[in-house]
C-alpha positions in Angstrom: -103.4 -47.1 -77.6 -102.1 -50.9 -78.1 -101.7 -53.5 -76.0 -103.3 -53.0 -73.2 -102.6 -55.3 -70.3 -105.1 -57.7 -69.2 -105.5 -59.5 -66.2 -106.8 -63.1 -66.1 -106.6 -65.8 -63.2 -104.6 -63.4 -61.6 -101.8 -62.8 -63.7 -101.4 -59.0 -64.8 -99.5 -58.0 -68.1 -96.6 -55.3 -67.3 -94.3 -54.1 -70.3 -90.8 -51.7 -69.2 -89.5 -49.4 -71.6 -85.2 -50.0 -71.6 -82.2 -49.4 -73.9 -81.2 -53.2 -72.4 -83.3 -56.3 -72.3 -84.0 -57.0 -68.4 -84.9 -60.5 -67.8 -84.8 -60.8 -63.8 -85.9 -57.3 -62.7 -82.9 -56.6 -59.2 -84.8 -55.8 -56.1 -83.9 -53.3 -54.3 -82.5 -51.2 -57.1 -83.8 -48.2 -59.3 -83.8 -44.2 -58.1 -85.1 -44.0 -54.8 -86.1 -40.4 -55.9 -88.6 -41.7 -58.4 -92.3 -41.4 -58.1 -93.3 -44.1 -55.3 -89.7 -44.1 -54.4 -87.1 -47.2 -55.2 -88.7 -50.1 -57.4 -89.5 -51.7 -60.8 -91.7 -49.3 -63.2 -93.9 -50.5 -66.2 -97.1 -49.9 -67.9 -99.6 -51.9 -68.9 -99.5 -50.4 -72.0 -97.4 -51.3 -74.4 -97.1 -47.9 -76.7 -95.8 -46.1 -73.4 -93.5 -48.7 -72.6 -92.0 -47.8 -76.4 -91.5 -44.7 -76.0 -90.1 -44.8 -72.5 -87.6 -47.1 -74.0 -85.9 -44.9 -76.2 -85.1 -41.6 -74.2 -81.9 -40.3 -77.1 -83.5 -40.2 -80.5 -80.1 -42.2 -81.6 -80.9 -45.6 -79.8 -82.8 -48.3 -79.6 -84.1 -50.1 -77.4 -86.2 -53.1 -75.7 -89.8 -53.4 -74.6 -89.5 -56.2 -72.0 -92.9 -57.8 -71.0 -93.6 -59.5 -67.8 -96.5 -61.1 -66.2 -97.1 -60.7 -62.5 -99.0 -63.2 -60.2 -101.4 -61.0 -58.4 -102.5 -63.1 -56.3 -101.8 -62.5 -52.5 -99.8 -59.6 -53.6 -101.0 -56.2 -51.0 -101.9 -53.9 -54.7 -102.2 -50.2 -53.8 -104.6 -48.8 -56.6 -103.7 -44.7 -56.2 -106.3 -44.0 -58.9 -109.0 -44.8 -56.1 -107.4 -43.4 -53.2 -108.3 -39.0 -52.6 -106.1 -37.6 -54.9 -104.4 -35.8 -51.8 -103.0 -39.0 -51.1 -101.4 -39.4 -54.5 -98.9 -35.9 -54.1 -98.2 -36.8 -50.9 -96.5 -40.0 -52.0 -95.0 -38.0 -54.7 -93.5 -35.4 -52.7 -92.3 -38.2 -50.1 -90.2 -39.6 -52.8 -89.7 -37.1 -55.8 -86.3 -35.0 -55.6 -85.6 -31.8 -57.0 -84.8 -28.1 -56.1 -87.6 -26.4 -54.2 -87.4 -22.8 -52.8 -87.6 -23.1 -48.4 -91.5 -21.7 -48.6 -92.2 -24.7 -51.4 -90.3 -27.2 -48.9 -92.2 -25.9 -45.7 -95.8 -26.4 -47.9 -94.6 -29.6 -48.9 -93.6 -30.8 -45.7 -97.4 -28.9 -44.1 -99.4 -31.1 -47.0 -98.2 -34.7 -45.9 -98.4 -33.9 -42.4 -101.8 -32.9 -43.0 -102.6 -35.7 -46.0 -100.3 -38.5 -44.2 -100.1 -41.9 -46.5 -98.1 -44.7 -45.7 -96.9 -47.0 -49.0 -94.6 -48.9 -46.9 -97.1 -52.3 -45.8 -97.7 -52.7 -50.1 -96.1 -54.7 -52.2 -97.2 -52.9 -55.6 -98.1 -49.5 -56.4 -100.8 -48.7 -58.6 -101.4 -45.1 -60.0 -100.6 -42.0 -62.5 -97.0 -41.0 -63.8 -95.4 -38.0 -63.0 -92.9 -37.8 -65.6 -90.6 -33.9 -65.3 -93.4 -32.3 -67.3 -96.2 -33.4 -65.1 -93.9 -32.6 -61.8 -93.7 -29.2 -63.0 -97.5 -29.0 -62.9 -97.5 -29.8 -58.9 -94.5 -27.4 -58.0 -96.7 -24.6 -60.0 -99.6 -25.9 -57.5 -97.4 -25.7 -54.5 -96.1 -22.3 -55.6 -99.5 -21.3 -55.9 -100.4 -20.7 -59.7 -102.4 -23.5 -59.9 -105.7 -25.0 -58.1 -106.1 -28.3 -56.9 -109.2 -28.9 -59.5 -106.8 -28.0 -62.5 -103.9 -30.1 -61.2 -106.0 -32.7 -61.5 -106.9 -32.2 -65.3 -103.5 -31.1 -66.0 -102.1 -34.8 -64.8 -104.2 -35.8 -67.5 -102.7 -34.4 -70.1 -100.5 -36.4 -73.3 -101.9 -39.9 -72.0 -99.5 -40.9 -69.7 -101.8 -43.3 -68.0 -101.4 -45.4 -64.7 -98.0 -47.4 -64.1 -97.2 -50.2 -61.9 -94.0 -50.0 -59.6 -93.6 -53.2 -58.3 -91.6 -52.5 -54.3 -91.7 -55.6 -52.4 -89.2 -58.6 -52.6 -92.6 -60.9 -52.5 -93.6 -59.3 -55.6 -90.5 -59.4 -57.2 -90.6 -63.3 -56.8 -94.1 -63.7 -58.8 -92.8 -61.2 -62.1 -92.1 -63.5 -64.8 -90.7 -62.6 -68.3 -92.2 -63.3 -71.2 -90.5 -64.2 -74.3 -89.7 -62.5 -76.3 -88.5 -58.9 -76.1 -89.5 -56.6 -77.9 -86.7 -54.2 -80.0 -88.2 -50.9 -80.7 -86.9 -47.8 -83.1 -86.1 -44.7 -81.6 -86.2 -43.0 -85.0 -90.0 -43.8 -84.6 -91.1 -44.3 -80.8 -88.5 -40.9 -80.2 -90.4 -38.5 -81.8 -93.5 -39.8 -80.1 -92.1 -39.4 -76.6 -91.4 -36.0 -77.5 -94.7 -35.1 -79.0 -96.3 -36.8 -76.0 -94.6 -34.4 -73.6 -94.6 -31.6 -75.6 -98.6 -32.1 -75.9 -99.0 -31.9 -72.3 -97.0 -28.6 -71.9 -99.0 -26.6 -74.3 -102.2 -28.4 -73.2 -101.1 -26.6 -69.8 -99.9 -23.7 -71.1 -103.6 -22.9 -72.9 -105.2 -23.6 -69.7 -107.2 -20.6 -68.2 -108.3 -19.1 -64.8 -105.1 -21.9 -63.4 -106.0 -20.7 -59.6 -109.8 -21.1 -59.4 -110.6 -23.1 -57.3 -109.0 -24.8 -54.1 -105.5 -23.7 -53.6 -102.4 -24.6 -51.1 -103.1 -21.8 -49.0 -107.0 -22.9 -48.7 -105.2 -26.6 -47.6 -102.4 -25.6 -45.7 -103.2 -22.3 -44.5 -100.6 -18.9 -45.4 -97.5 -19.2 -44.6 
């Protein structure tokens, strides 16, 4: 994969994948419902950022590149943390339809893996795009272990992303001239592939449950 970002004297290289070109990032906006809830996403890779900026197949759109002034910035690296802590987050923050029993094991699994996000101003850690989501509620709904949910997350390269949160950090994101106009008749098909990949990567998976599963965390309910 290209362009990977580089950190040097403190300054971290961030690229976000957009149909618009965003030069001042707004604080306090974005999906609360996304992975470490309401912020700025990017990647420090560039070829994710690409595809991630062209969602239709019919439209182009913009890499924007930004560097980000690390330095007495609070960076919570998820990648390091148990990977317990990392759903919890997610299921803090993600939305969706969940039966009541998924709810209740949801709600049993933070209170039992409790992580607090809200003292950082960065979030450091894996993506959890629709098709990876799908691979926790499976986990949750107990048809998958907690040792192959974490080699399914793995799956089509996603790779860590940064969400920047804090007003603080918002204040040391440059942009970086110039950005960056990508084709979706060529970074389209790639996003597709990409998800696709990780689907039937799950999907030839076998003996999904072997190992530690919700009801060895949580307990039946």
């Amino acid at each position: 994969m290209e362009k990977l970002s580089e950190q040097n004297d403190g300054l971290i290289t961030l690229f976000h994948g957009s149909e618009k070109i965003i030069r001042v990032p707004e604080f306090g906006a974005g999906n609360m419902f996304n992975d470490y809830g309401r912020g700025f996403y990017t990647s420090p890779y560039f070829e994710l950022a690409a595809e991630w900026a062209v969602p239709r197949r019919d439209v182009d759109g913009y890499v924007n590149t930004y560097e980000l002034a690390a330095g007495g910035l609070a960076i919570l690296d998820l990648d390091i943390e148990p990977f317990e802590h990392w759903i919890t987050v997610l299921v803090q923050n993600r939305g969706g339809r969940f039966s009541r029993i998924v709810r209740e094991r949801m709600s049993k699994f933070a209170e039992m893996y409790p992580f607090d996000t809200g003292k950082y101003d960065v979030i450091k850690g894996w993506r959890a795009d629709d098709a990876y989501f799908s691979f926790i509620r499976d986990f949750f709904n107990v048809g998958l272990s907690l040792e192959n949910l974490k080699v399914a997350m793995k799956f089509g390269g996603l790779g860590t992303q940064y969400c920047v949160v804090s007003k603080k950090a918002f204040g040391q994101l440059g942009f970086v001239e110039p950005p960056v106009k990508v084709s979706a008749a060529e970074y389209h098909p790639l996003r597709v592939m990409r998800d696709d990949g990780a689907r039937n990567s799950y999907n030839a998976m076998l003996n999904l449950t072997q190992g530690t599963t919700i009801f060895d965390m949580v307990g039946r309910d």
